[in-house]
ZARODO-859732 format. One line per field, with one value per residue: chain; x, y, z of N, C-alpha, C, CB in turn. Coordinates in steps of 0.001 Angstrom, whole numbers, padded with zeros to 6 digits. Glycine has a CB too. Layout:
# residues N
chain [A | ...]
n_x [X | ...]
n_y [Y | ...]
n_z [Z | ...]
ca_x [X | ...]
ca_y [Y | ...]
ca_z [Z | ...]
c_x [X | ...]
c_y [Y | ...]
c_z [Z | ...]
cb_x [X | ...]
cb_y [Y | ...]
cb_z [Z | ...]
***
This chain:
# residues 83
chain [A | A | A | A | A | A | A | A | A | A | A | A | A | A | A | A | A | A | A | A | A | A | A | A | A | A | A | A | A | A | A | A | A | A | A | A | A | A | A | A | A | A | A | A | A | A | A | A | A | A | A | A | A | A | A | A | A | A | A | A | A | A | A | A | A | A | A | A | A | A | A | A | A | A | A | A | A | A | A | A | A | A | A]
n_x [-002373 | -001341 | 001012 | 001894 | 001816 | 003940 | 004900 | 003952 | 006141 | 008177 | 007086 | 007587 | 009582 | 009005 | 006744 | 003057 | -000274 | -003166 | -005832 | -008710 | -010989 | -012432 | -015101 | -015923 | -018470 | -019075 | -019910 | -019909 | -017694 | -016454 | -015755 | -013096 | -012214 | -010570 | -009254 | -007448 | -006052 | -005127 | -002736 | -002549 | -001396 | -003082 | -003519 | -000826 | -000580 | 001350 | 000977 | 001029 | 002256 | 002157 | 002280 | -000101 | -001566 | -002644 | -004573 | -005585 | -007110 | -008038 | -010164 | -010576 | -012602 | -011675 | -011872 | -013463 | -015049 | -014683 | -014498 | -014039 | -011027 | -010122 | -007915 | -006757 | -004130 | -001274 | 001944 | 003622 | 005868 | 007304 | 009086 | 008102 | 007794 | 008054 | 006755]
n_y [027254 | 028856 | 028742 | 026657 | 026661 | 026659 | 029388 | 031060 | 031327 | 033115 | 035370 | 034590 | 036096 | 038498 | 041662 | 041092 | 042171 | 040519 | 042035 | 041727 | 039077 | 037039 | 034625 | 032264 | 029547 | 026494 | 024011 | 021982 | 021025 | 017587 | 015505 | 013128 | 013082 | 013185 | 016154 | 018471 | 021402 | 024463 | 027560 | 030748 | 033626 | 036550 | 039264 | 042013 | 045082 | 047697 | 050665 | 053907 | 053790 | 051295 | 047646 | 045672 | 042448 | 040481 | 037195 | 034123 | 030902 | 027871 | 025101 | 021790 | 018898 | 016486 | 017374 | 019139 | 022642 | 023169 | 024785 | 028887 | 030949 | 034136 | 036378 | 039066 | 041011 | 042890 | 045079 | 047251 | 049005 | 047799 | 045367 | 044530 | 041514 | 038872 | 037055]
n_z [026934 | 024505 | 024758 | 023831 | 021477 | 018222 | 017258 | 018852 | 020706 | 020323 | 021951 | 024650 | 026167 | 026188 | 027374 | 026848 | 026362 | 027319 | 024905 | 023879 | 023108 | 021077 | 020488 | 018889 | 018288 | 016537 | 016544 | 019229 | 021936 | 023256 | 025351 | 026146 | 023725 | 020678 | 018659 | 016882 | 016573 | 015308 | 015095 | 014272 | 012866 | 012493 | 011655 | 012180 | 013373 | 013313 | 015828 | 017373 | 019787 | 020952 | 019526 | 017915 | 017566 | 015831 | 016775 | 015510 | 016480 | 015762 | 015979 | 015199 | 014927 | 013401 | 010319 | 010564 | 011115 | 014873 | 016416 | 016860 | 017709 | 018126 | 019411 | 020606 | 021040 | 022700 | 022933 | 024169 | 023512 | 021122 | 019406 | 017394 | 016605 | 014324 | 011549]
ca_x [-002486 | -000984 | 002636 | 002201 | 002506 | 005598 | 004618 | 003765 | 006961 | 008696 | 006327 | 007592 | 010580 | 008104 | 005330 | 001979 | -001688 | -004657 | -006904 | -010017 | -011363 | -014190 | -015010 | -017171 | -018774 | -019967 | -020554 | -019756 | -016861 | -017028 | -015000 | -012351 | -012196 | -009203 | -009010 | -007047 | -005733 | -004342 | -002959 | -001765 | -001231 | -003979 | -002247 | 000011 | -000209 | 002372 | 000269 | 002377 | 003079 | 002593 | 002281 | -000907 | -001462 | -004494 | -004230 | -007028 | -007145 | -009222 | -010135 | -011115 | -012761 | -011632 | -012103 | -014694 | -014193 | -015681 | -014215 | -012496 | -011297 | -009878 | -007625 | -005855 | -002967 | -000591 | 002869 | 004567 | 007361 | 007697 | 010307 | 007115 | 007897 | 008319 | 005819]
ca_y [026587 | 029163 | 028854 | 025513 | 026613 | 027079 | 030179 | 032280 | 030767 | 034332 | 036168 | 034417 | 037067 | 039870 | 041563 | 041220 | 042085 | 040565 | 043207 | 041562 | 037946 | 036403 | 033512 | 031539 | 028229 | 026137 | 022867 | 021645 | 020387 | 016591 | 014838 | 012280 | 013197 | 014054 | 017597 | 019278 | 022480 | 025649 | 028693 | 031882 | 035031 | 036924 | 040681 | 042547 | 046321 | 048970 | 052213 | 054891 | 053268 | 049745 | 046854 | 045061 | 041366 | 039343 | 035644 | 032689 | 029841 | 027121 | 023975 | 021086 | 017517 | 015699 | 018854 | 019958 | 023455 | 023335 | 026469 | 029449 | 031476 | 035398 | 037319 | 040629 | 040947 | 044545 | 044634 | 047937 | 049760 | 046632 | 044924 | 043802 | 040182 | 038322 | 035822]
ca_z [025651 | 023720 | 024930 | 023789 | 019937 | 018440 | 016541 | 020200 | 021451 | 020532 | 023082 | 025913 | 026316 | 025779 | 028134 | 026003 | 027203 | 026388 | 025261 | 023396 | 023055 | 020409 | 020435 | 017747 | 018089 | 015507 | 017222 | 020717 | 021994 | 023726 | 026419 | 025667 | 021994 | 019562 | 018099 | 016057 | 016800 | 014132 | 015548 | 012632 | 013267 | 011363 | 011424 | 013159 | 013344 | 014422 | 016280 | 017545 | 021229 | 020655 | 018520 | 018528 | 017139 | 016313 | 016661 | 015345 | 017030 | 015139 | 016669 | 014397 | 014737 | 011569 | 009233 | 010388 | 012531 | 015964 | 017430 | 016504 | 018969 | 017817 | 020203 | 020467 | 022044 | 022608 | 023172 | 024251 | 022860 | 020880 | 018760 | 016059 | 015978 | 012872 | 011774]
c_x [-001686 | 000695 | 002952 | 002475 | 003027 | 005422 | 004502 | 005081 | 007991 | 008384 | 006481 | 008456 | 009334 | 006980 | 004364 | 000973 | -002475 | -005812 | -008406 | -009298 | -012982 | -013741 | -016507 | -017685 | -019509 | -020660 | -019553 | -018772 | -017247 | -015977 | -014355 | -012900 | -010828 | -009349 | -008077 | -006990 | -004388 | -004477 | -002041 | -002161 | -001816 | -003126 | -001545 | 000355 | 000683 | 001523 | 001186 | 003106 | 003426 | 002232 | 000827 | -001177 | -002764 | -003763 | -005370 | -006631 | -007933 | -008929 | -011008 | -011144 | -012564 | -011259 | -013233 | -014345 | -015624 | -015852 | -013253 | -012591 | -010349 | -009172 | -006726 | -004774 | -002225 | 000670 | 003820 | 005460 | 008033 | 008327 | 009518 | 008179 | 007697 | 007621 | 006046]
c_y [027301 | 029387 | 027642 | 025426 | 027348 | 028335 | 031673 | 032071 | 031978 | 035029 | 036051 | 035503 | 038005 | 040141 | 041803 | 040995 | 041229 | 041649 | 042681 | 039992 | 037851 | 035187 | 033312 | 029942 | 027459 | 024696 | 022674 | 020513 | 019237 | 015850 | 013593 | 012175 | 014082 | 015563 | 017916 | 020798 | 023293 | 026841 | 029896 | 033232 | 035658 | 038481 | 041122 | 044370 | 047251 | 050025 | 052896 | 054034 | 051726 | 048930 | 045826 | 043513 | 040508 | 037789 | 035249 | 031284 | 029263 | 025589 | 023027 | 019281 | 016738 | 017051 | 019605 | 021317 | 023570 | 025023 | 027515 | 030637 | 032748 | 035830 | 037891 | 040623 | 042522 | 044119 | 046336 | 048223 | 048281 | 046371 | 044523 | 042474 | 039639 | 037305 | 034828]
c_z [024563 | 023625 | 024209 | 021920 | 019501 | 017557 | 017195 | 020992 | 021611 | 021774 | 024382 | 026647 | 026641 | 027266 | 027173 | 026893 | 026516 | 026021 | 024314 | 022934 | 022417 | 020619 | 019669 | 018404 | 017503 | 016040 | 018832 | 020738 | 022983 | 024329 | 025603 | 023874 | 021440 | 019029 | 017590 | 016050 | 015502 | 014654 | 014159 | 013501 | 012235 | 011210 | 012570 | 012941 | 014138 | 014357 | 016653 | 018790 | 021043 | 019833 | 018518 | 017209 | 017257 | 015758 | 016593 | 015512 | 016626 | 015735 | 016005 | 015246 | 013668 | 010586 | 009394 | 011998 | 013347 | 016478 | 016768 | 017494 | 018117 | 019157 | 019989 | 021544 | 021609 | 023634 | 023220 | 024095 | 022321 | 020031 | 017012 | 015268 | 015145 | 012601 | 010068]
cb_x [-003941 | -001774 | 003313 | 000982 | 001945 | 007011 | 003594 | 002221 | 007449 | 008364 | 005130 | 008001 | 011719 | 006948 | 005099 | 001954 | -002519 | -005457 | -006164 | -010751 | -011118 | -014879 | -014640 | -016262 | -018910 | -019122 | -020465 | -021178 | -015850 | -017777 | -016012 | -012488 | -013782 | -009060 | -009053 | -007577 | -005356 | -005001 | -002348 | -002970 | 000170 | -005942 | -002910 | 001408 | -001069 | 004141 | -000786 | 001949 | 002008 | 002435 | 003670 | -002242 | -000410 | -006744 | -003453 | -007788 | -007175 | -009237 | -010465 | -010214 | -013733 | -013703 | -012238 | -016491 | -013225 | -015132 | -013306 | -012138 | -010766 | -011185 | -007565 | -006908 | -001802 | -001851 | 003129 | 004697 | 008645 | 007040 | 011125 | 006676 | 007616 | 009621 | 003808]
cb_y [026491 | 029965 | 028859 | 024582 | 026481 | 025808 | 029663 | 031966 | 029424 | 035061 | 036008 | 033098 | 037409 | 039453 | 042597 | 040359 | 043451 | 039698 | 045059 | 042871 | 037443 | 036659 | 032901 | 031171 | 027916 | 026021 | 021322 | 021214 | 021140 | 015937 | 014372 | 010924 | 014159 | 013212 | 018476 | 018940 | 022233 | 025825 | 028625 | 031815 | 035527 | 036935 | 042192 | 041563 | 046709 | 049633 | 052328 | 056819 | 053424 | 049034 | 046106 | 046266 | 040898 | 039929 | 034887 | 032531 | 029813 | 027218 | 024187 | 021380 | 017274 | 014896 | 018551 | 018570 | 025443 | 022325 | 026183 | 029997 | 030526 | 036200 | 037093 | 042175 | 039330 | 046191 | 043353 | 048043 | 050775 | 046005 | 043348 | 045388 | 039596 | 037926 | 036561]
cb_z [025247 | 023578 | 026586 | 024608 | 018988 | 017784 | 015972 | 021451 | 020873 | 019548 | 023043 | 026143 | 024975 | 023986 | 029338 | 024826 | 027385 | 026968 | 024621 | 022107 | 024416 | 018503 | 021802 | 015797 | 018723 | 014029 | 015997 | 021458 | 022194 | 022809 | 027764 | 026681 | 021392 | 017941 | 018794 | 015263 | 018326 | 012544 | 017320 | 010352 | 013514 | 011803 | 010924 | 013053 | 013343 | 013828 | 017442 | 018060 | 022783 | 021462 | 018620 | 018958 | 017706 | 014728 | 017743 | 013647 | 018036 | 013278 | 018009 | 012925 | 014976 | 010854 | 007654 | 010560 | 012159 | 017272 | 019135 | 014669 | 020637 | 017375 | 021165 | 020793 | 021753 | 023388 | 022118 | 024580 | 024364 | 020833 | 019827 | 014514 | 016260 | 012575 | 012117]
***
């Protein structure tokens, strides 16, 4: 899902881990139904070795948010991609 927006589309070049996953849920998602998907790059810190990157994934019915999903990502001796 996340190759699929054009914002992670840098990362494909790159090796990046996953290293931590939240996940929220405010209401429940429901079969053959529309959604609305927003992905942003919340920060991006340089540590000494590598680069690490939090992404929020929010998943809306109408306006209203169902899901938001948080994950960390790390990117070795990295180039710190441009957002």
């Amino acid at each position: 899902l996340w190759q699929d927006f054009k914002i992670f589309q840098q990362f494909k070049a790159y090796s990046i881990a996953l290293v931590s996953t939240e996940v929220t849920q405010y209401y429940k998602l429901k079969c053959n139904r529309k959604y609305k998907a927003k992905l942003v790059c919340k920060n991006v810190k340089q540590l000494k070795k590598y680069t690490k990157y939090t992404f929020v994934l929010e998943i809306y019915e109408y306006n209203l948010l169902c899901i938001s999903i948080t994950q960390q990502f790390i990117e070795w001796g990295s180039i710190n991609a441009s957002f």
